[in-house]
Every structure is written in C-alpha cells, then in structure tokens.
KEFIKE-256919 format. One line per 8 residues: number of its first residue (from 1); their letters; for each residue x, y, z of C-alpha. Coordinates in steps of 0.05 Angstrom, whole numbers. Layout:
<guzas>
NUM = A = X/Y/Z | ...
</guzas>
This chain:
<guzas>
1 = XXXXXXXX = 606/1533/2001 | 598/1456/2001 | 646/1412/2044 | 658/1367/1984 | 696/1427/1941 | 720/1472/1995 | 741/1547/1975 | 819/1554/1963
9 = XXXXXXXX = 856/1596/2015 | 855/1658/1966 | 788/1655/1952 | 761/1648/2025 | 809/1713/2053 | 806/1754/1978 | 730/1760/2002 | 731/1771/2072
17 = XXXXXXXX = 748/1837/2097 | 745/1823/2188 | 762/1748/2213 | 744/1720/2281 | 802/1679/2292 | 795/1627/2363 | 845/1584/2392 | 805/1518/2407
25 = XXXXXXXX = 838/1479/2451 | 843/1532/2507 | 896/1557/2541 | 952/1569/2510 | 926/1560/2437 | 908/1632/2439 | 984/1648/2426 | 986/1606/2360
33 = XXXXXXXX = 920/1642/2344 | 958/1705/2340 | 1009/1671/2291 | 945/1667/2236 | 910/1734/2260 | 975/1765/2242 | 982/1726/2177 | 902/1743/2159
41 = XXXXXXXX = 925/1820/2175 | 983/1822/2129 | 936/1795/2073 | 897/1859/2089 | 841/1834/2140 | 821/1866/2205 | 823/1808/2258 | 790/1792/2335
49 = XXXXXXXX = 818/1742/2367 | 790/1699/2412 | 788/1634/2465 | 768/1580/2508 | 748/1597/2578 | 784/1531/2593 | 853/1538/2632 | 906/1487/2636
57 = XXXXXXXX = 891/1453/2705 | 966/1478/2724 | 944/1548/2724 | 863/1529/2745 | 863/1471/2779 | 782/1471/2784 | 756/1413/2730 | 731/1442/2665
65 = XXXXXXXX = 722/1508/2629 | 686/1565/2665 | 614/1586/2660 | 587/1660/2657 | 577/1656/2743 | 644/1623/2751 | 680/1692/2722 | 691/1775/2737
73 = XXXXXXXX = 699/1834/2693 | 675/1800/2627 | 624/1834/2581 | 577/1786/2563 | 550/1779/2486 | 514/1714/2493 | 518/1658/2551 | 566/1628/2525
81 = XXXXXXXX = 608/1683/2484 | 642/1735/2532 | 690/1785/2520 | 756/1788/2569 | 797/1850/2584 | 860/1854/2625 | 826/1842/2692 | 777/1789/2668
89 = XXXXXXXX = 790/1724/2718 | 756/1671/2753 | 716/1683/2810 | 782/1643/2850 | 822/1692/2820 | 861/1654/2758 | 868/1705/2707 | 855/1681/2626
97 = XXXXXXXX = 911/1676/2574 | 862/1712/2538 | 860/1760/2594 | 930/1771/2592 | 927/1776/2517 | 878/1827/2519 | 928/1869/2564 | 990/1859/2508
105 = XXXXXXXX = 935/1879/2446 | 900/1934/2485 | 834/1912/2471 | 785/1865/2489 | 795/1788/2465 | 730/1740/2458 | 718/1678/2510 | 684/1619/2484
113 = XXXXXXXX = 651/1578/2534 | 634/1507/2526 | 585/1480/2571 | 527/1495/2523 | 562/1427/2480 | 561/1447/2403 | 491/1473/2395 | 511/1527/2445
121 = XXXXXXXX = 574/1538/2408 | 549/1547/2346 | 500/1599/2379 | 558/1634/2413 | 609/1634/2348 | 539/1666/2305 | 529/1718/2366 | 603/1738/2361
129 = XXXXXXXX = 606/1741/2293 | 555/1791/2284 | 575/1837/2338 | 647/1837/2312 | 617/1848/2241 | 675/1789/2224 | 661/1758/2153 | 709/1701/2166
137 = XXXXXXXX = 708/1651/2227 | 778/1626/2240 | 800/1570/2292 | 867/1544/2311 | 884/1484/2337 | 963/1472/2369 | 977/1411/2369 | 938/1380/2309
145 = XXXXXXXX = 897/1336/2363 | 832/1355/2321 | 862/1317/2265 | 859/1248/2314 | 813/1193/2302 | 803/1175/2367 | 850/1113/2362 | 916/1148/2377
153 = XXXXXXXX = 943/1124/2448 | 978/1191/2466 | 906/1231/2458 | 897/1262/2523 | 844/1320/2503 | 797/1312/2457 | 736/1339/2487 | 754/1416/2472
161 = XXXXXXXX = 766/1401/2400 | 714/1356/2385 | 670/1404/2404 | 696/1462/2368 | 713/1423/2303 | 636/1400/2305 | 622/1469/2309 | 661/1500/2253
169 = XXXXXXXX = 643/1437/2208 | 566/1456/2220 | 572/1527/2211 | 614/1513/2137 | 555/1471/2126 | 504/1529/2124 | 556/1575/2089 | 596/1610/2133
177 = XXXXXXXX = 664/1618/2110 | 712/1582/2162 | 782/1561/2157 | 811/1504/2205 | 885/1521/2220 | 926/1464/2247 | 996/1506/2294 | 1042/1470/2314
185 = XXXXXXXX = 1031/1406/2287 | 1058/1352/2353 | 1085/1400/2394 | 1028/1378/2449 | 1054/1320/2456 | 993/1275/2442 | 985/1266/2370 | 1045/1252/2337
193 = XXXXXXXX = 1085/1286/2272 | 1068/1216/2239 | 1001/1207/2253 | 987/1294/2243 | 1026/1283/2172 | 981/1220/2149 | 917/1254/2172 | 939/1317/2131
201 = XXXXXXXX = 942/1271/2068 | 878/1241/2084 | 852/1314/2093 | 890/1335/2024 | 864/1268/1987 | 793/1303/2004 | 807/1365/1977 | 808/1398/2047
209 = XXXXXXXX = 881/1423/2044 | 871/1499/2040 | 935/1523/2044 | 1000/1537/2095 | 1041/1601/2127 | 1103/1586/2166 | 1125/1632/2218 | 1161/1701/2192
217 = XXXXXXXX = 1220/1733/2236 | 1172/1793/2254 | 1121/1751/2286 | 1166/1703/2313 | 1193/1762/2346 | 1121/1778/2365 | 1108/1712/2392 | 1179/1715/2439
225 = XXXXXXXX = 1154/1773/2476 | 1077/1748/2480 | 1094/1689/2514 | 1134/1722/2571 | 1064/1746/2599 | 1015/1686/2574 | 1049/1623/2589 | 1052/1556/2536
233 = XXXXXXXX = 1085/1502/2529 | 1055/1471/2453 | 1047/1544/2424 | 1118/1562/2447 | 1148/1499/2409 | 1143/1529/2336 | 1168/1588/2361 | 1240/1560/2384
241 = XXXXXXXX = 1238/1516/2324 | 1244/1581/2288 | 1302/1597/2327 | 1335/1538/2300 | 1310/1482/2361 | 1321/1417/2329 | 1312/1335/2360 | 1272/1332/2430
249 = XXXXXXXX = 1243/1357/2475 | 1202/1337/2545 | 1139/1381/2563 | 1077/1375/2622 | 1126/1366/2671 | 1172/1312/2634 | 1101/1262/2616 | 1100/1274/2544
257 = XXXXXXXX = 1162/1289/2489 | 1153/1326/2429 | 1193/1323/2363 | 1232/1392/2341 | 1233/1417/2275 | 1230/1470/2231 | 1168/1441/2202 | 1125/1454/2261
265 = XXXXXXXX = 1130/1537/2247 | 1077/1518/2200 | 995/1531/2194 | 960/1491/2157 | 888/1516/2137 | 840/1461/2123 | 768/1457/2120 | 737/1437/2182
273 = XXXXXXXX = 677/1408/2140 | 726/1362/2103 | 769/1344/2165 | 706/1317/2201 | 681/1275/2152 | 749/1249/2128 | 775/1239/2198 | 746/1257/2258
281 = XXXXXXXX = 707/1203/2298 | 705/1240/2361 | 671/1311/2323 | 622/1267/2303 | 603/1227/2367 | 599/1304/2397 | 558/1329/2338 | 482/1335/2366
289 = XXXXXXXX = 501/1349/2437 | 486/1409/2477 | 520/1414/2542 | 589/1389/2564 | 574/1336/2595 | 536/1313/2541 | 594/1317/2490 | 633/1280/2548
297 = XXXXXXXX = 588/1226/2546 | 581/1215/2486 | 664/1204/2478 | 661/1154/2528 | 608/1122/2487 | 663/1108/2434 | 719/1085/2485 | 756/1155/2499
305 = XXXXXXXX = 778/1191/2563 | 781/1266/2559 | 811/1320/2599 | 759/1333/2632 | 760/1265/2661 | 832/1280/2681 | 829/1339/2719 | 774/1316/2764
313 = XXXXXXXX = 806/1254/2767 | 874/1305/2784 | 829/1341/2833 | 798/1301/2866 | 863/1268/2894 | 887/1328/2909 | 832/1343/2952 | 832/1271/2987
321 = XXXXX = 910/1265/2993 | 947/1296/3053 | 984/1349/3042 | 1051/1316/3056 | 1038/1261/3007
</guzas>
C-alpha cells in the first residue's frame, strides 16, 4: 500500500480478518477505541484493544508514561508492549484505564509504552501484532490533536500523538495495513472543531479520507456503562452528544471548553501515512527518535511544549509548595 493512493475503508477491513485497535493519546482514549473495535466487529473482524501506559496526571500524578519497572501484574511481550489485566497498576498503586477495561471485557488489553520514542514503538506495535495474529493495526485518536500542525495555541499534548502517528505512518510505509481514526473530533479541548474540520479537508484533498462511523444506540449504550468504571472526560463527550448534548461545555477542571454536537459521535478513518505528510509537523520532528525524551526534544526544537513538560512542571510545584497553599 503506498501513502500517495491509500486503500478505501472497504478494502483495508474486506481483507483483514483480527485488528489491533490502540487508543493513542492515553488515558481515556481507550474508551473511544472501543467505539471502532466495536464498529471493526460488526463488519465481521475479531478485535484486541489496546493503550498507552500514560495516565492523565489527575489520576497519576508522576510525570510521563510508565516503563516495564514502574508497573505490577503485566505480562510482558516486548519492553515496550505489555499486556494489562484487571489488577495490572503502577508500582504506586494507580490502576490503568486499560486495566479497568480489561476487567469490563474479561480479557487482557495491550499497553503500549513510549519511552523507547518511535523506533521502539514501531518494535512494540510489530511484537504485538504477531502475537495477537491481528492483520490490521488500528489507532484512535480523541480529540483530533494528531491532526495539529503544531501552530494551534490551545495544543497542550502533542508528544503522545506525535509519536504514535510517526509510528503508524512508518509502519503503512512498509505495508502494513493501518487505519488512523480521529473520535471525537474537539471534545479535548485543544484543537478546535474549526481547525479538526480544515485539517480533515486537507487530509481528504490528499486522498487520505478513508471513511466515517458515527456512534449507534447499542454502543452508545455500551459506552454509558464503560465509562462508569474507566473515567474520561474527551471520550465521554460524543457519547452525551448522542444523547442529544448540544452548545458548551467546560472540561479539566473548567481550563478548556469544548463545542457539543452531534457531529462529534463520528470516526473518521484516515491514513496515517497521508495525515503526516499533509499535516503533521510535530510526527515529523519525532520521526527518527528513539526514546521519550528524544521525541521531547526534538518538539521543543520546533517551538512546542508538551505534556510532559506540564506535568513535571505540575509536579514539581506540588512537591515544593506547602501543603496549605
């Protein structure tokens, strides 16, 4: 498959019989993950969902995704590509969404670690896909941040998705089939509907539009009940837009404000080859690197802050302020 004539949506799950399907921002984005798993299911395809090992500092309030010594009760496939069950957690005792997704499915859900930069990514998505025998490599990004330039002044994480996108792009490269999903689109509250809908025709002037699902009643209902156990904020958005949610609304403790509408119950597949050549600066700058702090770097290089910079910035003052400030 070449990035300059990507395979229509058809085509990519009409031969594909398992998907691997990740959410790659972390967090939360394993809940809008589900959304596609279920939609790649109903089109007849076994599915294994997967994660970052990258909490929301709210729930983990040490910096940055955890490592293989940082973590209990995973089963390790590759140092940087773990499997989580219901009592997988940090070693400070902060359980995974994916951990608490595991316990809802009743099997085991993939972590994705990465501190290895892209090069151990790419190494821990090929590991995973040939254990899981999965045919198709999935990722799903709530929000749409992976769809930023780098220019947009409410980006507040790109690092994750950089990563990831640089990952998936590479991997399309050498012919894996890969779908980019896009959940959500602004409910994070960093990349607006505006600047998600002009990327998208960028992405569809390219060729890279795959396809799009919208949330059904069934897995709406699905969704309800999934996020009583693993908490979200962006993933839970398209979900009450479904419900009939409709102007404003204030997430992240009242910083940021997200638009509701019915639009957002949408998935839009893309390819991830076509989306980081038409558009993303920051996959790019992240391309060749090969530990996290690498990747970090080399955003900084082109004038962006990342969440990681954030939380340690976050910790850090929590650690030096007194505890009545």
């Amino acid at each position: 498959m070449s990035p300059t004539t990507p395979l229509s949506l058809e085509e990519l799950i009409h031969s594909s019989s398992r998907a691997l399907v990740i959410g790659v921002g972390g967090g939360g984005d394993v809940v809008g993950a589900l959304a596609t798993a279920r939609f790649l299911e109903f089109c007849g395809l076994e599915f294994k969902l997967g994660g970052l090992s990258w909490e929301r500092s709210v729930f983990d309030p040490v910096p940055g995704p955890r490592s293989i010594d940082e973590v209990e009760q995973v089963r390790a496939i590759h140092r940087y590509a773990w499997l989580a069950n219901a009592e997988s957690k940090t070693t400070t005792g902060v359980y995974f969404a994916e951990s608490k997704m595991a316990r809802l499915l009743g099997e085991e859900v993939l972590l994705v670690d990465i501190h290895g930069g892209v090069t151990g990514v790419i190494n821990a998505l090929e590991a995973a896909l040939k254990t899981f025998r999965a045919d198709l490599l999935v990722g799903v990004d709530v929000g749409g941040d992976s769809l930023a330039r780098g220019g947009e002044p409410g980006l507040r994480s790109p690092l994750a998705d950089s990563i990831m996108l640089a990952a998936y792009a590479e991997l399309e490269r050498r012919g894996q089939p890969t779908i980019w999903g896009v959940f959500g689109y602004g409910s994070d509250g960093e990349v607006t509907v505006d600047e998600v809908e002009k990327a998208l025709q960028e992405v569809a002037k390219a060729s890279g539009l795959l396809g799009a699902w919208a949330l059904t009643p069934k897995v709406v209902a699905e969704l309800e009940n999934v996020i009583k156990t693993v908490q979200t904020e962006a993933s839970a958005i398209p979900v009450e837009c479904a419900r009939g949610a409709w102007g404003e609304k204030s997430i992240r403790q009242d910083r940021r404000k997200v638009k509701l509408t019915p639009l957002t119950t949408l998935t839009f597949f893309l390819s991830a080859g076509s989306v980081y050549d038409t558009l993303s600066r920051p996959a790019q700058a992240v391309s060749r690197s090969s530990s996290l702090e690498e990747a970090n770097d080399a955003l900084h290089a082109i004038g962006l802050k990342t969440e990681l910079d954030l939380e340690r910035e976050k910790y850090q003052k929590e650690k030096t302020e007194p505890p009545d400030a």
